[in-house]
N, C-alpha and C positions, 0 to 999 in steps of 0.2 A: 484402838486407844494407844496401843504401843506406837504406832506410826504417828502419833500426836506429841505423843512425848519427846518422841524423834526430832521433831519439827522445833519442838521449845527447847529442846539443850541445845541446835543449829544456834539459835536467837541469842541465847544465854553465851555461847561463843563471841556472839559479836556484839553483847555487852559487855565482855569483858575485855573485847579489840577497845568499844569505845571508853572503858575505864580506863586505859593503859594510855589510850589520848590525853584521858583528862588528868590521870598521873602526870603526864610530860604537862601540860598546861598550867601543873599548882605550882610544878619547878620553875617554869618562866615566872608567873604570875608570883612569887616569894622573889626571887631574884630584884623582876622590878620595883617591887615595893621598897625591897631592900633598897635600891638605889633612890629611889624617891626620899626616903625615912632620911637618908642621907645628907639628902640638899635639903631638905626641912630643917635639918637640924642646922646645918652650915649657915643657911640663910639669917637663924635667929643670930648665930653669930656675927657676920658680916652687917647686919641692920645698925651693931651699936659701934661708932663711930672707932671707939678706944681700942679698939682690935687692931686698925688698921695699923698703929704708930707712925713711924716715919712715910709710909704711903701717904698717910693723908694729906701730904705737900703734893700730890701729884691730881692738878686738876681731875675732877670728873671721875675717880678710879674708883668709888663707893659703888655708883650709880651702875657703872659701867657692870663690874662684877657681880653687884644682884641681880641687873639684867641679865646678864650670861645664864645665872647661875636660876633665875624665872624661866628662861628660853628653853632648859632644860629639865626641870621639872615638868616643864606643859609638854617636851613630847614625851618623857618617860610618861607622864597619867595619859596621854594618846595612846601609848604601846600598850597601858594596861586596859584601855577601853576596848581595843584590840583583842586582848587576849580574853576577856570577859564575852565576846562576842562568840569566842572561839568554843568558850564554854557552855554557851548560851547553844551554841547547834547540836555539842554531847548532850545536853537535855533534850532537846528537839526529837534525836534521834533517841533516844533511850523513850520519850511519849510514843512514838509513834510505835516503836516496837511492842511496848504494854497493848496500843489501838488493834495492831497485829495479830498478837498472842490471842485479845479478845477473838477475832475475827474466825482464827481456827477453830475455836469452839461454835461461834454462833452459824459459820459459812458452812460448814460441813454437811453432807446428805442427810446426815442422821442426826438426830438433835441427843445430844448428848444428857444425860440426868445427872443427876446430884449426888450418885450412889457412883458412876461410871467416875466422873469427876473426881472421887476421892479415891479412888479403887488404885492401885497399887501392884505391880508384877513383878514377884520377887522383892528386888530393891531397888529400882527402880523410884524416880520421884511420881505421886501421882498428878495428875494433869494442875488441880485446886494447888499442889505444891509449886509449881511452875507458874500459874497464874498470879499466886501470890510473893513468888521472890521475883517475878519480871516488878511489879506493882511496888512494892515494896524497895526496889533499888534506883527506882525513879525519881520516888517519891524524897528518898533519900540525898541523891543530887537535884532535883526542884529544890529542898530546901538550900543545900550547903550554893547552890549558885545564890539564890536570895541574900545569902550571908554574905556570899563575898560583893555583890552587888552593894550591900549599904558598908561594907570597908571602907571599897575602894572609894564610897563617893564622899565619904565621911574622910579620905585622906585630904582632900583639898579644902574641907572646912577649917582641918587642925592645922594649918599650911602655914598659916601667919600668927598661929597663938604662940605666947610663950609657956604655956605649960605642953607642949603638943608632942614631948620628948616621950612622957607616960603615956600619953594617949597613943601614941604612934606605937610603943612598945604594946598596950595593951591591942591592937587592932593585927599588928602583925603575928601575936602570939594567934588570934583567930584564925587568921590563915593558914596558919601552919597548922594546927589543930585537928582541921577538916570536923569538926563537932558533930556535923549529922550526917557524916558517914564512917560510922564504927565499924573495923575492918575485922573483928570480932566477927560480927553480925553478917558483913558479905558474905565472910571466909565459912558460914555456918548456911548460907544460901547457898554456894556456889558447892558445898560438900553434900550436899541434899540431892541438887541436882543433878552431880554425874558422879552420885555413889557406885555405879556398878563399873564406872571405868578404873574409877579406885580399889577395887575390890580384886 
């Protein structure tokens, strides 16, 4: 059993290599939003002709400018489709590991019980503790990706509204948030699991 446990804090390592990705991937993904949030807002301005003032004697400069200023927004929402993708294979690879973690219990010689499972050495996490924070931290970024999936697609709907300054504030406040992964609740996974390195 010990040598199982073995095997899930390795795993639990390398979800927390792949949390530390997806750390770096909310700082991009905030970043470009931020820049998106930006031409959305600039756009409403530029739309109403009386901004421009003495520009507006200059053929074509309206047109020309929201163009520019469309041309850029569509590939900053590219860069963040990108990075959604990015986040999309930390889940990928965070299921597989849960698929994994199962596998150790069910592939093994001996079939493991329900008594062995919660059973405990020292301080050590037991095996059910491990199965349940691999499961549990998945489940966790499954969600918060879903989230940020309907943000980011909901930024191009408020693209062209004039109230889309609230909305945009409220959708960015989501992202930065991270909502369904309370760092609380990792940091009380991850001290379970390698309580006796801390000790």
């Amino acid at each position: 059993m010990e040598n199982i446990v073995k095997k899930y804090q390795q795993r639990f390592r390398k979800v927390k290599e792949e949390m530390d990705t997806w750390n770096d991937l909310q700082s991009r993904l905030l970043s470009q939003f931020t820049n998106a949030s930006s031409i959305i807002q600039r756009l409403q301005v530029l739309q109403d002709s009386k901004n421009y003032g003495a520009l507006r004697c200059v053929e074509g400069i309206e047109e020309a400018i929201l163009l520019k200023q469309m041309d850029s927004l569509q590939t900053i929402l590219l860069s963040m489709n990108q990075t959604l993708e990015k986040f999309r294979s930390v889940m990928l690879s965070l299921e597989k590991m849960v698929r994994d973690g199962r596998q150790l219990v069910k592939g093994g010689s001996t079939q493991v019980t329900v008594k062995q499972l919660q059973q405990r050495i020292g301080i050590k996490p037991s095996i059910a503790d491990c199965l349940d924070g691999l499961k549990l931290l998945c489940e966790m970024h499954q969600s918060e990706y879903r989230l940020k999936l309907s943000v980011i697609s909901a930024v191009s709907a408020v693209a062209l509204k004039p109230s889309a300054t609230d909305d945009l504030g409220a959708l960015q406040q989501l992202l930065v948030d991270q909502p369904n992964i309370p760092k609380e609740e990792v940091q009380f996974i991850f001290d379970i699991i390698f309580a006796e390195e801390m000790a």
